[in-house]
C-alpha positions in Angstrom: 123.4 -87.6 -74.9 125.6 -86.9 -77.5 127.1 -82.9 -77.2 126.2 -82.1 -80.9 122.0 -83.8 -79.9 122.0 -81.2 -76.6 122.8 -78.1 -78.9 120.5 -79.2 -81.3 117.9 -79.2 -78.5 118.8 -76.2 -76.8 118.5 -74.5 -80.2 115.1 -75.5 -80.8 113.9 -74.8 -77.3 115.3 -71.4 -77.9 113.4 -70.7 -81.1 110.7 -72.2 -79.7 110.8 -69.3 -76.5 110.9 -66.7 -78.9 108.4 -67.2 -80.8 105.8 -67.3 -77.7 107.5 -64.0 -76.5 106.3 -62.5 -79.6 102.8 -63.8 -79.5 102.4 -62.5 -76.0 104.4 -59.0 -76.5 102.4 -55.5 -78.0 104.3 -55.4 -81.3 103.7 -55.7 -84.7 105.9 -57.9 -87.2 108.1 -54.5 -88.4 108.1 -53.9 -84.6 109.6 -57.2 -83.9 112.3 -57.0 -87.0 113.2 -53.7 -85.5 114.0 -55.0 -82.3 116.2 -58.0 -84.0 118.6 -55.8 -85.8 118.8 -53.4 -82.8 120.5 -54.0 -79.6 119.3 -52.5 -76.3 120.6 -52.3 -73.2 118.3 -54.2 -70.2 117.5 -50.5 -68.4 115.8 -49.4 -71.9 113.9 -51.8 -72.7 110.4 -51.1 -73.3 107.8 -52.0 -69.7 105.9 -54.6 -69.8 102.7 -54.5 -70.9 99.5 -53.3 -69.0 95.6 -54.6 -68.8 93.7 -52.6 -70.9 89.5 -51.9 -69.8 87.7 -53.7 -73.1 86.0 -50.4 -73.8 85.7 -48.6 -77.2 88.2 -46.6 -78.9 87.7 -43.1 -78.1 88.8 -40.3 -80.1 91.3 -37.9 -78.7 88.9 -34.5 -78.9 85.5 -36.8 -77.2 85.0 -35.6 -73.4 83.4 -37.9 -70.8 80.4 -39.1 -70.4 78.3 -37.1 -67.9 76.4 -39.2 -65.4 72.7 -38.4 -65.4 70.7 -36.8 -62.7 68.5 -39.4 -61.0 64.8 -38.9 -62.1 62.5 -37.9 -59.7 59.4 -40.5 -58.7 55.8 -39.2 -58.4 54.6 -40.2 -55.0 50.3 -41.3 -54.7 48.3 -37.6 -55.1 51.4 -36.1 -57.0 53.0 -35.2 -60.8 56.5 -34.6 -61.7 56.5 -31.6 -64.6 59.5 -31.1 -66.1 59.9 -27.2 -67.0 60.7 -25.4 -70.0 63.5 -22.6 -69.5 61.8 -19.5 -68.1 58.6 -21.0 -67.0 57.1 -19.5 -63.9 55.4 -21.8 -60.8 52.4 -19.8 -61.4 52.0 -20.3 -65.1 52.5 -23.9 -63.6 49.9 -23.7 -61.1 47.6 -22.0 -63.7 47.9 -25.0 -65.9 47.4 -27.9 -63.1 45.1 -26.0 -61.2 42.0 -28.1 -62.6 43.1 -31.2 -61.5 44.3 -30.8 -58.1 42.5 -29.8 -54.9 43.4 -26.6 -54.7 40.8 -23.9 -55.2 43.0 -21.2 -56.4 46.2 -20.8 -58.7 48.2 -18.7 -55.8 47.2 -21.8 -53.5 48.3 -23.6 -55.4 51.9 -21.8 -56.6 52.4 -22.0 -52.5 51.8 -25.7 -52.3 54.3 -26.0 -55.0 56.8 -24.2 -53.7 56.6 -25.8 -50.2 56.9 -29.2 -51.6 59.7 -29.0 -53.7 61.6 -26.8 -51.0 61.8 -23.6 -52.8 61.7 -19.9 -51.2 58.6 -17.8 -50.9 59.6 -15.8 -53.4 60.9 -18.4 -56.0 59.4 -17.9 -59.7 61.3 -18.9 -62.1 62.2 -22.7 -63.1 65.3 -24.0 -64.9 65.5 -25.4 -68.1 64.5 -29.7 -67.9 64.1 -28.6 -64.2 62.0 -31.7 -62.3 59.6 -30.6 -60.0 56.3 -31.9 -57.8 53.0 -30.9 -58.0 51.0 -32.2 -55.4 47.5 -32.4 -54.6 46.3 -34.4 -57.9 43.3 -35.9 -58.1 42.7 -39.3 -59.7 39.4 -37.7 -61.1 37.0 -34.4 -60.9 35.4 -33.7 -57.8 31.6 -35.0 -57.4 30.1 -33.2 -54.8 26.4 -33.6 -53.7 23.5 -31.4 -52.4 23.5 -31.6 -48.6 19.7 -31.7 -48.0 18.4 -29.4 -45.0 14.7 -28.9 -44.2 13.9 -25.1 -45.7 13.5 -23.6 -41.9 17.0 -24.5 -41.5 18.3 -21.0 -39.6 20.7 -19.6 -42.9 23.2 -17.2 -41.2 24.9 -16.1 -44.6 26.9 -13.2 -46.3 26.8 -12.6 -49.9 29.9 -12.8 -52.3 30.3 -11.8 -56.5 31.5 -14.3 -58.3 35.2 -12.9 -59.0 35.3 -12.4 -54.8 34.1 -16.2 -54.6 36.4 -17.4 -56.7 39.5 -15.4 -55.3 41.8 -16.0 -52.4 40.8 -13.2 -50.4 36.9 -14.6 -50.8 37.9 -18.0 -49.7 39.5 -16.0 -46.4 36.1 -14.0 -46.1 33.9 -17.5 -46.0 36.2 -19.1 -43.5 36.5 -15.9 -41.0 32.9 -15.8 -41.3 32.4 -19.4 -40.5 34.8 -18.8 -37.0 32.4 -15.7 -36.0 29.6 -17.8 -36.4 28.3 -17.8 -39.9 26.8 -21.5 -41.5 26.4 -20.3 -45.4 27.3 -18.2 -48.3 25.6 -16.6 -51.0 27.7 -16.3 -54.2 26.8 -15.2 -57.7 26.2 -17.9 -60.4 24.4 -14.8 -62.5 24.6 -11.4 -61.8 22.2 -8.8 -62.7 24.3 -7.4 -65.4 23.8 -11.6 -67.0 27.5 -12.4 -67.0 27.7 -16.0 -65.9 30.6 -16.8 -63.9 30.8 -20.7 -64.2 31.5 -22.8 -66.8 28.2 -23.2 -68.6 27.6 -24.3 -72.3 23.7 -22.7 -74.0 22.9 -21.6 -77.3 21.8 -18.0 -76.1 24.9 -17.9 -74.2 28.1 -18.2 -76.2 31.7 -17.6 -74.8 31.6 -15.7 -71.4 34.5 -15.2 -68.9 34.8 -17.9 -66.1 35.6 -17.2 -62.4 34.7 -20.3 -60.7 36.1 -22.9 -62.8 34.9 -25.6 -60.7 31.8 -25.6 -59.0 31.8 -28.9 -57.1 35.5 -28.3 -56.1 34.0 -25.2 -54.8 30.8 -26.3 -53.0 33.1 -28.9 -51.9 35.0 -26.3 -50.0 31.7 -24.6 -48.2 30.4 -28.2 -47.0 34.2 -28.9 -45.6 33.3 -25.7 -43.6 29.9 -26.8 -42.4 28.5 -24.8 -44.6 25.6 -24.4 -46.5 25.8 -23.7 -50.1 23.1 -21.0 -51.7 23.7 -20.1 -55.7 22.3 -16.7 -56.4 21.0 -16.5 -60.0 20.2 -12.7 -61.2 16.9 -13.6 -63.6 15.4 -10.9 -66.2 17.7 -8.4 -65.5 20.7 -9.3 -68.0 22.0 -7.1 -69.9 24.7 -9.6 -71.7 21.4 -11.7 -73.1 19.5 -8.4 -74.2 22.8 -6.5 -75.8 23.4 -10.1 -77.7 20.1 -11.1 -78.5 17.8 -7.7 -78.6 14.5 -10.1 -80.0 14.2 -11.4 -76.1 14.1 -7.5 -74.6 10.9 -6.0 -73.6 10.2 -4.7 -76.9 9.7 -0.8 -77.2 5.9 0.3 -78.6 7.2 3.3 -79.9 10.3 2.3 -81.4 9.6 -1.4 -82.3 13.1 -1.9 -80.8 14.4 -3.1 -77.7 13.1 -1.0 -74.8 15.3 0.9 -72.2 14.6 1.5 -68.5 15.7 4.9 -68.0 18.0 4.8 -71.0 19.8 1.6 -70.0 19.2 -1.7 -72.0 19.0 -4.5 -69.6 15.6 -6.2 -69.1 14.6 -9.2 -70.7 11.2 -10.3 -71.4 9.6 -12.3 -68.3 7.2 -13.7 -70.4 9.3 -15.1 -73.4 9.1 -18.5 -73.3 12.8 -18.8 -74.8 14.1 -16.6 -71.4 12.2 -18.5 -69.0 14.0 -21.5 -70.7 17.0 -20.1 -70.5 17.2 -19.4 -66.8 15.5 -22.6 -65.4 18.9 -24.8 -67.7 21.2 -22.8 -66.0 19.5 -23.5 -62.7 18.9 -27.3 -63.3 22.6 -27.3 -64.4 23.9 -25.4 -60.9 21.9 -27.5 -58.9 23.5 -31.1 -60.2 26.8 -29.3 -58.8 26.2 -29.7 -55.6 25.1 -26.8 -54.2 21.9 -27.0 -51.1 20.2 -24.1 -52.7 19.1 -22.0 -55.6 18.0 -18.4 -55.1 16.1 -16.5 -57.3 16.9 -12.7 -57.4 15.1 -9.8 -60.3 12.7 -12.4 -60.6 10.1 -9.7 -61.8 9.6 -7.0 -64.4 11.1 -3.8 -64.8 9.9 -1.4 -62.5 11.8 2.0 -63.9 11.3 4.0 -67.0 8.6 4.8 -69.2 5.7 1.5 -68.2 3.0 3.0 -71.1 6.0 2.1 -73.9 7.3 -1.3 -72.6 5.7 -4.2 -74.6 5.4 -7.8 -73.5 4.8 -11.3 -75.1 2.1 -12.1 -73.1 0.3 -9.3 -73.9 0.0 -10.2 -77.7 1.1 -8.2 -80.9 -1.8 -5.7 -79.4 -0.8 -3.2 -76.8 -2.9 -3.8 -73.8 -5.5 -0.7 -73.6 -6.9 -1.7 -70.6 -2.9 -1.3 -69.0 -2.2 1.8 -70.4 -5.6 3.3 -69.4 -4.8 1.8 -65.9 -1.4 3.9 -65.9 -2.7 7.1 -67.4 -5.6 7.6 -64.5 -2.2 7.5 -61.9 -3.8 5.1 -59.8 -2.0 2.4 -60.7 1.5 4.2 -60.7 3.3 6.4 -63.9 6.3 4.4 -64.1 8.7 6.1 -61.0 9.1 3.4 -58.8 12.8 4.1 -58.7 15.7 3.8 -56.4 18.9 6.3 -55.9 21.6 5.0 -58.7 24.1 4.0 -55.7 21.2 1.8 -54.2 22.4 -1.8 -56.2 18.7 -3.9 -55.3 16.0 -3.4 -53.6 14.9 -0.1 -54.1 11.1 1.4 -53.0 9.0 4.5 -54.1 10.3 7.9 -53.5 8.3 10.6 -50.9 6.1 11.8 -53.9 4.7 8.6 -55.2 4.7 7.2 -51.8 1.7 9.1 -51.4 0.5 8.7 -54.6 0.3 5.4 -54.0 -1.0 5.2 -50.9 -4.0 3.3 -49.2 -6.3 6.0 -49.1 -6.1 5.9 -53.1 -8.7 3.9 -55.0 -8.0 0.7 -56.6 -6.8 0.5 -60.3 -9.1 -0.5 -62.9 -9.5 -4.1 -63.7 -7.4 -5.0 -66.5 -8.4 -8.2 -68.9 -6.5 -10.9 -69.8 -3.1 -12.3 -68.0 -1.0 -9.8 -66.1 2.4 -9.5 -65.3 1.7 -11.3 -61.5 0.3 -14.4 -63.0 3.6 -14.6 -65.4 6.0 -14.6 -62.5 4.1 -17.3 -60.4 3.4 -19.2 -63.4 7.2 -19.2 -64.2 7.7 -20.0 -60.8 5.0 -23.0 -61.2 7.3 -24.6 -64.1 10.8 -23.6 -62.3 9.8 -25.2 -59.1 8.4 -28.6 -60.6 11.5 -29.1 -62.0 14.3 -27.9 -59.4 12.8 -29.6 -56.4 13.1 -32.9 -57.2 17.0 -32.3 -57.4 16.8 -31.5 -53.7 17.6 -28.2 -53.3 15.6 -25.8 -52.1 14.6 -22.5 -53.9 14.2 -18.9 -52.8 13.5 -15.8 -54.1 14.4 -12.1 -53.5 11.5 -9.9 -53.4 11.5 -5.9 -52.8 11.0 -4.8 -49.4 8.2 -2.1 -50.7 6.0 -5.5 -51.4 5.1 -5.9 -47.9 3.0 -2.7 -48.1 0.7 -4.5 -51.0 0.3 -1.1 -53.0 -1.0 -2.1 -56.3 1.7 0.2 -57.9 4.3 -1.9 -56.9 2.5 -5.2 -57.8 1.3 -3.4 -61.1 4.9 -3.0 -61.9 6.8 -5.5 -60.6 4.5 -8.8 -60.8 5.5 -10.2 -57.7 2.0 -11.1 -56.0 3.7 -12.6 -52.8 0.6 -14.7 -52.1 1.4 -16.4 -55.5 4.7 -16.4 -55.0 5.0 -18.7 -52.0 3.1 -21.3 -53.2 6.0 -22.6 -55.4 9.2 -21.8 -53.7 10.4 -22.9 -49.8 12.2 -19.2 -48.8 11.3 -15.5 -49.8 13.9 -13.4 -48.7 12.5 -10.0 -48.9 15.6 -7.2 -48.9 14.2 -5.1 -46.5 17.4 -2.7 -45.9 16.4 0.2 -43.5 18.1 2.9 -45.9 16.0 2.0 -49.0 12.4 3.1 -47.1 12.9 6.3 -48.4 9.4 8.4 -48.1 7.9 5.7 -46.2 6.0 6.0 -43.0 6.7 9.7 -42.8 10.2 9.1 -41.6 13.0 11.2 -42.5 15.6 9.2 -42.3 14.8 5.5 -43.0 18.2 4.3 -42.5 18.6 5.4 -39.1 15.9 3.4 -37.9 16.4 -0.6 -38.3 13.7 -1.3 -35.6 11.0 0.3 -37.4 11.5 -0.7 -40.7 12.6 -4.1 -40.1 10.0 -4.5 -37.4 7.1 -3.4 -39.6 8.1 -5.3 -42.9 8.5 -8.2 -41.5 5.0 -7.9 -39.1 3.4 -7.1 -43.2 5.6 -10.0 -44.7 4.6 -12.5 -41.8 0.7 -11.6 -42.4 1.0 -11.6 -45.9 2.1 -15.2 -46.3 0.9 -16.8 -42.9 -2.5 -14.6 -42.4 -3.9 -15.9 -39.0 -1.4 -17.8 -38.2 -2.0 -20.1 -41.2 1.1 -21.7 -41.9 -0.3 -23.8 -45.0 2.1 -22.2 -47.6 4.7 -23.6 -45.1 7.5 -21.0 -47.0 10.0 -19.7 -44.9 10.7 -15.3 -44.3 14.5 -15.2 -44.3 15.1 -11.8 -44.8 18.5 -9.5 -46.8 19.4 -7.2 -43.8 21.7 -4.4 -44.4 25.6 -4.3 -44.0 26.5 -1.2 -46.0 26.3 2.1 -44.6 24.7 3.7 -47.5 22.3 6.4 -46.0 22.6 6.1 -42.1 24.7 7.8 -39.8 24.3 4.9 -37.3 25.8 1.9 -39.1 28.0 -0.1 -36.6 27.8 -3.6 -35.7 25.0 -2.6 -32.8 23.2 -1.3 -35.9 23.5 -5.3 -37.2 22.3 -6.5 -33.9 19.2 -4.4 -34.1 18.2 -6.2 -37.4 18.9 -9.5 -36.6 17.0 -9.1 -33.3 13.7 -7.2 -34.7 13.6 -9.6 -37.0 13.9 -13.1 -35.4 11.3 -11.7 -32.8 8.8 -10.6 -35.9 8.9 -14.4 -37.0 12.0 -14.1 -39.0 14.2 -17.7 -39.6 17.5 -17.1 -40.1 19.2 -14.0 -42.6 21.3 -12.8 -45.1 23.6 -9.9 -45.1 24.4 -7.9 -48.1 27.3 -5.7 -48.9 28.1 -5.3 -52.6 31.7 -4.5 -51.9 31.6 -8.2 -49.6 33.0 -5.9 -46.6 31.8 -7.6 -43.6 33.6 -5.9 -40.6 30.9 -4.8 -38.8 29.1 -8.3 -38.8 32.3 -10.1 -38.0 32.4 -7.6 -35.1 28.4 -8.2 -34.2 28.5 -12.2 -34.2 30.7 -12.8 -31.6 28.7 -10.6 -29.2 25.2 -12.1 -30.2 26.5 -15.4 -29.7 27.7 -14.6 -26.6 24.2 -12.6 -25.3 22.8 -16.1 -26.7 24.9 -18.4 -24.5 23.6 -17.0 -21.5 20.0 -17.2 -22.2 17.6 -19.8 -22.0 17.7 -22.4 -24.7 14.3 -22.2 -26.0 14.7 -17.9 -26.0 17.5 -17.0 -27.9 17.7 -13.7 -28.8 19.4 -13.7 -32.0 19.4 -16.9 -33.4 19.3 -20.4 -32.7 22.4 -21.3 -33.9 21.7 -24.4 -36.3 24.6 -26.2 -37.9 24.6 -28.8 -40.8 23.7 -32.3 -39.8 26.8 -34.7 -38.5 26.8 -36.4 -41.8 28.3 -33.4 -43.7 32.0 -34.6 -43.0 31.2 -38.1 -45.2 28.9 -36.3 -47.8 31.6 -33.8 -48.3 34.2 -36.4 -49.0 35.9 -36.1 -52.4 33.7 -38.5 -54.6 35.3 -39.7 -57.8 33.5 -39.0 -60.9 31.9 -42.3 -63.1 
């Protein structure tokens, strides 16, 4: 090759160098023109250009992305909640509450805390702050009745529905049920007619809840080996009479509601719309669950002036043949009364004690219905229609009853012959103190023997007269745990009742304390259980010590609703 054809090459190949260069290099045409008329030494020369990550342009004043928190994950029986800033764990709990397991809010603020590894005294959540609520429920507790045959041997205490539905009450039912105990008595209605459950009637209207859940709590009692008795306060409601003065016992006088010794709190016992009113809610409690419904102030007024109380059944008419009956004396003059700190089951004091005694002659025959056949016949309709649910039914009766004075039955309407025909427990309250005037006795409630003893002998003839066990109802009797009038309460004092009255035919009993302070009984159970164990099987002296049937654990199980 020629030397002019190898520069001409060499010069192409040169160009040809270049322009690749360019391509590959960072710079722009004026970049590149630049660089031609400028000449640089090798150590200046720009470095050679770097990867860049294919990401967008960012601006100069944009931070970082933040990575996210991971989220948490709800494991089977649990929620995640996401708080607002501020928010407590128990306005938390509060709002879960009906939907988990847990029977209280604080139980429930505890579980929370536990879970999501928090201190006891932790409150306050973080805004967007994730945390786990356990114990869900993938639907609302069914619970069902726990049948028992009605001389099952109750061994129960009584608690008001804001103790029942509070964390110190569920601590009361399960001390009681490590002492010995195998039931509870807790207000559904008390005798002032607030309802405490969630309960939707005409008559009724809004009301403040305690027990929020029903099942969920019956639920708890059965997991206990418990058995479950609603208490239902009947005529006595003041919150139906103060909101709906037609159903009071109207006044003759006045032609307005009547009062018992200035208070305004009876109901008719005869208005059909009452009576009504009382066996839904009682139909409605016993679809909850529970083994029993009891009947308490299921009666008339026994206070205040008799001659001016006016009933339905007796017609537009007053009933002449009544109010003759009360003005010969005979039949009482309106005093059967009880001291104000007494709560139930109150008897005559000294002076119409003797009024009203035996030796007195019987009242004149009065014409037409009277107040006993209105309570049995309410009793007829009640029971027809709660015993097929399965539960059984008993009723509270005054002590005073077992002496059969026609004042008291003149008054009250509870004919205990009547009575037992439509019900499968009376549970007469036969608290020593409240014999006041009786039996020539000074002091009533320092003798437990006696009265106990005696009411129940009265009660035992009354219903099963020689021997006669036809009615088949069952004497369970409200024994006293207060220390209201005796200077001998102590838990020996309990052992005396619950002795005198299993040995006078007595099945099982019910202690009553209206404060639900059981001390001395959780003091007496241990001991009679104990004097039980080392007598002879078939002679215990206390009580037999019957328990639910083996198949409570499976009945009990949490049952999701259809």
């Amino acid at each position: 090759m020629r030397t002019s054809s190898f520069r001409i090459v060499t010069g192409v190949s040169c160009l040809l160098f270049g322009a690749a260069a360019w391509r590959l290099g960072p710079h722009s045409a004026s970049d590149f023109a630049v660089q031609a008329q400028t000449i640089k030494p090798a150590a200046q020369q720009q470095p050679a250009p770097q990867l860049q990550p294919v990401t967008a342009k960012v601006s100069n004043d944009a931070k970082p992305a933040s990575i996210p928190e991971p989220k948490l994950l709800a494991a089977p029986g649990t929620e995640i909640y996401t708080a607002k800033r501020g928010e407590a764990i128990p306005t938390v709990a509060h709002h879960y509450l009906g939907r988990t397991s847990y029977l209280t809010s604080s139980e429930l603020s505890d579980a929370i805390r536990a879970v999501n590894h928090k201190s006891e005294s932790s409150n306050i959540l973080k805004a967007n702050e994730q945390i786990v609520i356990p114990g869900i429920l993938p639907a609302p507790i069914v619970e069902h009745t726990i049948p028992v045959p009605r001389d099952f041997e109750v061994r129960a205490i009584y608690l008001t529905g804001v103790m029942a539905a509070s964390d110190h009450g569920i601590r009361i039912i399960k001390h009681w049920r490590e002492v010995g105990g195998n039931a509870v008595v807790f207000d559904i209605k008390d005798s002032d007619g607030s309802v405490n459950i969630p309960y939707e009637h005409p008559l009724l209207g809004e009301h403040k809840v305690y027990i929020h859940d029903v099942p969920k709590f019956v639920h708890f009692v059965h997991s206990q080996n418990m058995h479950a008795i609603a208490r239902i306060a009947m005529f006595r409601d003041e919150h139906l009479v103060v909101t709906h003065p037609e159903l009071a016992v109207q006044s003759r006088k006045n032609k307005t509601a009547w009062r018992e010794n200035g208070k305004l709190v009876w109901t008719d016992p005869s208005n059909p719309k009452v009576q009504d009113y009382d066996i839904a809610l009682a139909k409605h409690v016993a679809q909850l669950g529970v083994d029993e419904i009891q009947f308490d102030y299921v009666r008339f007024p026994a206070e205040g002036d008799q001659k001016d109380a006016q009933f339905i059944f007796q017609g537009e008419t007053a009933s002449a043949a009544e109010n003759a009956s009360s003005d010969t004396g005979t039949c009482g003059d309106g005093h059967l009364v009880r001291p104000a700190k007494a709560k139930r089951g109150g008897t005559v004091p000294a002076a119409d004690a003797k009024t009203a005694s035996s030796e007195t002659k019987p009242c004149q025959a009065n014409h037409g219905p009277q107040r006993s056949d209105v309570i049995t016949g309410f009793l007829k309709k009640a029971y027809s229609e709660l015993h097929p649910t399965g539960v059984l039914l008993s009723l509270d009766v005054f002590g005073v009853m077992a002496w059969q004075r026609q004042v008291d039955l003149s008054h009250t309407g509870q004919d205990i012959v009547g009575m037992a025909h439509y019900c499968d427990v009376l549970s007469p309250m036969i608290y020593p103190s409240h014999f006041f005037g009786m039996d020539g006795i000074e002091h009533p409630g320092d003798e437990p023997a006696h009265f106990i003893g005696e009411s129940m002998d009265r009660f035992e003839l009354i219903t099963h007269p020689d021997g006669n066990r036809a009615t088949g109802v069952v004497i369970r009797p409200w024994l006293q745990a207060f220390h209201w009038r005796t200077k001998t309460y102590s838990p020996e004092y309990i052992k005396i009742q619950v002795e005198t009255a299993r040995a006078k035919g007595g099945i099982g009993f019910l202690f009553w304390n209206a404060a639900n302070d059981y001390s001395k009984p959780y003091e007496a159970m241990p001991e009679m259980k104990a004097a039980d164990q080392k007598e002879a099987k078939d002679k215990p002296k206390y009580f037999r010590g019957d328990e639910l049937p083996t198949t409570t654990t499976v009945q009990a199980a949490l049952t999701p609703a259809n």
